[in-house]
Structures are given as C-alpha cells and as structure tokens.
Kinemage of the C-alpha trace (Angstrom):
@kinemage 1
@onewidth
@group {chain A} dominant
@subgroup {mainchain}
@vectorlist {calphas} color= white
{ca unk a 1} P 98.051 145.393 20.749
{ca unk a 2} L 96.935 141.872 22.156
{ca unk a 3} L 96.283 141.038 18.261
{ca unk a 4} L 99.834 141.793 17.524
{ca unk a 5} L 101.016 140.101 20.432
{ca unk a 6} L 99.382 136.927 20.001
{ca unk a 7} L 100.209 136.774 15.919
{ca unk a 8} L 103.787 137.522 16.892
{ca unk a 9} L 103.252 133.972 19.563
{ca unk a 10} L 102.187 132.381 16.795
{ca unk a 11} L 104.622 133.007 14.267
{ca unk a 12} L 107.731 132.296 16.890
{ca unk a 13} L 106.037 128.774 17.439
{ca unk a 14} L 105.393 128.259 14.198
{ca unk a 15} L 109.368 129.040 13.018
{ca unk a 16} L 110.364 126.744 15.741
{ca unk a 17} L 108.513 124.073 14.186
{ca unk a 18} L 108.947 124.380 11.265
{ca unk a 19} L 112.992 125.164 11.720
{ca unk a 20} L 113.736 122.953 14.865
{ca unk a 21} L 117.127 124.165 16.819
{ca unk a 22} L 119.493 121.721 17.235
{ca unk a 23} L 118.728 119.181 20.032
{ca unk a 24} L 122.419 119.380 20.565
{ca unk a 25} L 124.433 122.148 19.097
{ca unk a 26} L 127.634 121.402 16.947
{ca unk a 27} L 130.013 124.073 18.334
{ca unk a 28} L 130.448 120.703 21.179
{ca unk a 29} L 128.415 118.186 22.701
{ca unk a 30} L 126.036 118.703 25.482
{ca unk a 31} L 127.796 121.827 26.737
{ca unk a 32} L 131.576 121.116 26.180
{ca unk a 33} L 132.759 122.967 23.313
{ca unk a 34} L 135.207 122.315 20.666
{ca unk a 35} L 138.711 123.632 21.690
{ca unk a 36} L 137.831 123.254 25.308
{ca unk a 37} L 140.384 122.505 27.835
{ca unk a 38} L 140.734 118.905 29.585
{ca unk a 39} L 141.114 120.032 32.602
{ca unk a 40} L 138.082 122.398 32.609
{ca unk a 41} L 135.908 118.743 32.187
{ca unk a 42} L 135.294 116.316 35.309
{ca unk a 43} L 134.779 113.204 35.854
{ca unk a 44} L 136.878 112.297 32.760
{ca unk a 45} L 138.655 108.798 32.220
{ca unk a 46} L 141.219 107.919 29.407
{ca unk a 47} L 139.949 105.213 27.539
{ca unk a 48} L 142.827 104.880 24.782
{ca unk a 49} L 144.789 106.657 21.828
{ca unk a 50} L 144.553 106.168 18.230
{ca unk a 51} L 145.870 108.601 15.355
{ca unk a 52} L 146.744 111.312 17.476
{ca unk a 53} L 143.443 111.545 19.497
{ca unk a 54} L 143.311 110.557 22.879
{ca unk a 55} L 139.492 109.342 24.105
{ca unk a 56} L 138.297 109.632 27.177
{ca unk a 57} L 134.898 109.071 28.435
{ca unk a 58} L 132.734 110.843 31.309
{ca unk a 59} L 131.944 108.781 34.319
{ca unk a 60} L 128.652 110.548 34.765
{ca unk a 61} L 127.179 110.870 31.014
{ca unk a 62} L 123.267 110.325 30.166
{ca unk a 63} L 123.823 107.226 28.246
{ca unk a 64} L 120.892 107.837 26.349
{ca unk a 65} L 120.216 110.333 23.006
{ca unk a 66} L 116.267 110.638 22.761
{ca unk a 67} L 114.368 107.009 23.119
{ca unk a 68} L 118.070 105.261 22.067
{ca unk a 69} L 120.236 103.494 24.619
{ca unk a 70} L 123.641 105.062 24.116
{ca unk a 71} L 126.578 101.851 24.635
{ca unk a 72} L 129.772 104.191 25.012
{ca unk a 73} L 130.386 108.111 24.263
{ca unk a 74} L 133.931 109.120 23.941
{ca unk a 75} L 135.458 112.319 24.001
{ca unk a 76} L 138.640 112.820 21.620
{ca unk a 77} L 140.933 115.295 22.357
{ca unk a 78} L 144.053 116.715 20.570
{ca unk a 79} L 146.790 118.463 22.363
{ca unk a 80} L 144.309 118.140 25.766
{ca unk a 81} L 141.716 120.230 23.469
{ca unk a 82} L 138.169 118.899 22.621
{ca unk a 83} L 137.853 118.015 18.989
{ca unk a 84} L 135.194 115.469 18.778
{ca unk a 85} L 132.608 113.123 20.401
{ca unk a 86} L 131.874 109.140 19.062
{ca unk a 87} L 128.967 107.682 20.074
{ca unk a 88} L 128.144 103.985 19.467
{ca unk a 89} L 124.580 102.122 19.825
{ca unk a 90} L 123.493 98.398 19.467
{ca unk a 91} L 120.802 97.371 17.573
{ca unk a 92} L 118.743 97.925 14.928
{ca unk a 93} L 116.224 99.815 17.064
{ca unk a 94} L 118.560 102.023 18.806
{ca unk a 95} L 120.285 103.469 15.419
{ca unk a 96} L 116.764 103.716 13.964
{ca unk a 97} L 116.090 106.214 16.854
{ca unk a 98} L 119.251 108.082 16.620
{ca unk a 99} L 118.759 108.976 13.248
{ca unk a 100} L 115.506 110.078 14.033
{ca unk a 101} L 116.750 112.097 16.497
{ca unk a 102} L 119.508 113.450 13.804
{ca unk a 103} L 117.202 114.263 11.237
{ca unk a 104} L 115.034 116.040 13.461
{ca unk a 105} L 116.975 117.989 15.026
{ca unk a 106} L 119.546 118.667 11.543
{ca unk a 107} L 117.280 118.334 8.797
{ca unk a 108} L 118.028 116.002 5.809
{ca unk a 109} L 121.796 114.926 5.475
{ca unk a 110} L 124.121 116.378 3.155
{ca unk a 111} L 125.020 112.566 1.309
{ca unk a 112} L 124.375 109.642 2.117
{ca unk a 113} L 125.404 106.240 1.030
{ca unk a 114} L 123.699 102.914 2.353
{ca unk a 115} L 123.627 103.313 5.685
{ca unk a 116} L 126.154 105.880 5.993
{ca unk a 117} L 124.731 109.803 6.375
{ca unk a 118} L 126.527 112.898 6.552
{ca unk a 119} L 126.073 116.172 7.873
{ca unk a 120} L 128.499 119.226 6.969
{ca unk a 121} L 127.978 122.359 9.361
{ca unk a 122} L 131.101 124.894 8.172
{ca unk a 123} L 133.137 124.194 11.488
{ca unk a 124} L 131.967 120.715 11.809
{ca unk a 125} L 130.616 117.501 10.824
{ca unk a 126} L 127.931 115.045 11.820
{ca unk a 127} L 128.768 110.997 10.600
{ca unk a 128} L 126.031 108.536 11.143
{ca unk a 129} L 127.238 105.135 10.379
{ca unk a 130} L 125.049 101.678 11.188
{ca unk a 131} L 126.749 98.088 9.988
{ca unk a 132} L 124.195 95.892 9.864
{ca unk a 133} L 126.024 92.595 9.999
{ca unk a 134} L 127.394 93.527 13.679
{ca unk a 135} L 123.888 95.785 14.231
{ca unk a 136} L 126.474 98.598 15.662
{ca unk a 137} L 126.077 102.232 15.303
{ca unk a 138} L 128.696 104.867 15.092
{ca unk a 139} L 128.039 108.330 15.325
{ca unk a 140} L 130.723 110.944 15.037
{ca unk a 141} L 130.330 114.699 16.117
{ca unk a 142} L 133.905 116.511 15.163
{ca unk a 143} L 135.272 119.779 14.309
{ca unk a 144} L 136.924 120.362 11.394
{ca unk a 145} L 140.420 119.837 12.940
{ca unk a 146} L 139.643 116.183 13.949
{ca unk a 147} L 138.022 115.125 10.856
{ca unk a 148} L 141.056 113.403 9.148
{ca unk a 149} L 141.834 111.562 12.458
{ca unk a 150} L 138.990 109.928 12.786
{ca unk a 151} L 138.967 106.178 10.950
{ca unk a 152} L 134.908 106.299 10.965
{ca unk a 153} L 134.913 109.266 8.565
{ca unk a 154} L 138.213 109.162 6.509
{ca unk a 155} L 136.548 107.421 3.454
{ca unk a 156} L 133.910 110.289 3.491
C-alpha cells in the first residue's frame, strides 16, 4: 500500500511538471474574473476610456509578474463588467522575464510574429507584444468579448 502510495506521489509531481498550471488562470487575472462586477472590486481608480472600454487600475496591485517589474496594470471593463487586463513593462530585461513567465506557465504560443506572441485559450486570449525601439512591453489578457476593442490586438 505505501508502494502504491508513493508511485501515485510521484506521478502527481511528475504531471505537474511536466504540465505546469497556469501561474495565473485566464477565466481573470489574479482572482477577478471575466464578467465580474465593478463594484464587487476595491480600491479601483478610472484611469481613462478608449473604444468602449473604460480602464481602471487597482491602488493596491503587486506591480510585479515573476522577477519583472510591472510599470502599469489596467483593468478594462465594458458595461461596468471585467473584460480584460493590459499590462505594460520597460525594458528589455523586464519583457524577457515576462515571457518567460508566459511560456512557462502557457506553453509555446499559438503564432507569433517578431516580437509579437499569441496565445488562444477558447474564452480568451493572451497578447505579448515588446517594441524594441521604445523597449516597452504590452501584454494583454482579454476575453473573447473585449478582443476587438483592444488596439494592441486588432491586427492579430
């Protein structure tokens, strides 16, 4: 019975190794899900709105996503409903480590061109996009009902 036990241990470690869970899961971001409510979210501050999204960001978010500084993380929402989170970065350095923490924890993108990567996960969508004339990152986590909104990921 210990035998079993212990080759059962092994094989649940070994899964989770070799098929990481997301480090965040793309229903949301860090706990607020897609098609939650404003109100329901504190410490919230509008930032601005732009094609029908209104951003707002969290007074009290971990500016940080693995080793990489996070600049600015805003929360879109759409009729007061959560439909997507941007992150941005600066630096090389920085968007090196976010994709290493995308890759990781999501496996290989779906396409990819230069240094733009894409994710597709049936109700949403991962964009990773670094310019490296301005050394700026953009990441976008968004459901499927935020998708066209977003300028970052229209061309995709």
């Amino acid at each position: 019975m210990k035998k079993i036990f212990a080759l059962s241990f092994l094989v649940f470690f070994l899964e989770a190794a070799i098929f990481p869970m997301p480090v965040y899961p793309l229903e949301g971001f860090r706990g607020e899900r897609w098609g939650q409510n404003l109100a329901s979210m504190s410490a919230m501050k509008f930032v601005n709105e732009l094609d029908g999204l209104r951003y707002y960001i969290k007074m009290n978010d971990e500016m940080s996503l693995g080793n990489a500084a996070i600049h600015e993380i805003r929360y879109a929402f759409e009729s007061d409903r959560l439909v997507g989170v941007t992150l941005s970065t600066k630096g090389q350095e920085n968007a090196r480590l976010v994709l290493g923490v995308l890759e990781t924890a999501y496996g290989t993108p779906s396409k990819r061109d230069g240094n733009n990567f894409y994710w597709s996960f049936g109700d949403s969508a991962l964009f990773y996009s670094y310019n490296p004339h301005s050394r700026r990152l953009s990441v976008a986590n968004l459901s499927r009902q935020a998708i066209g909104h977003v300028p970052l990921v229209r061309y995709w």
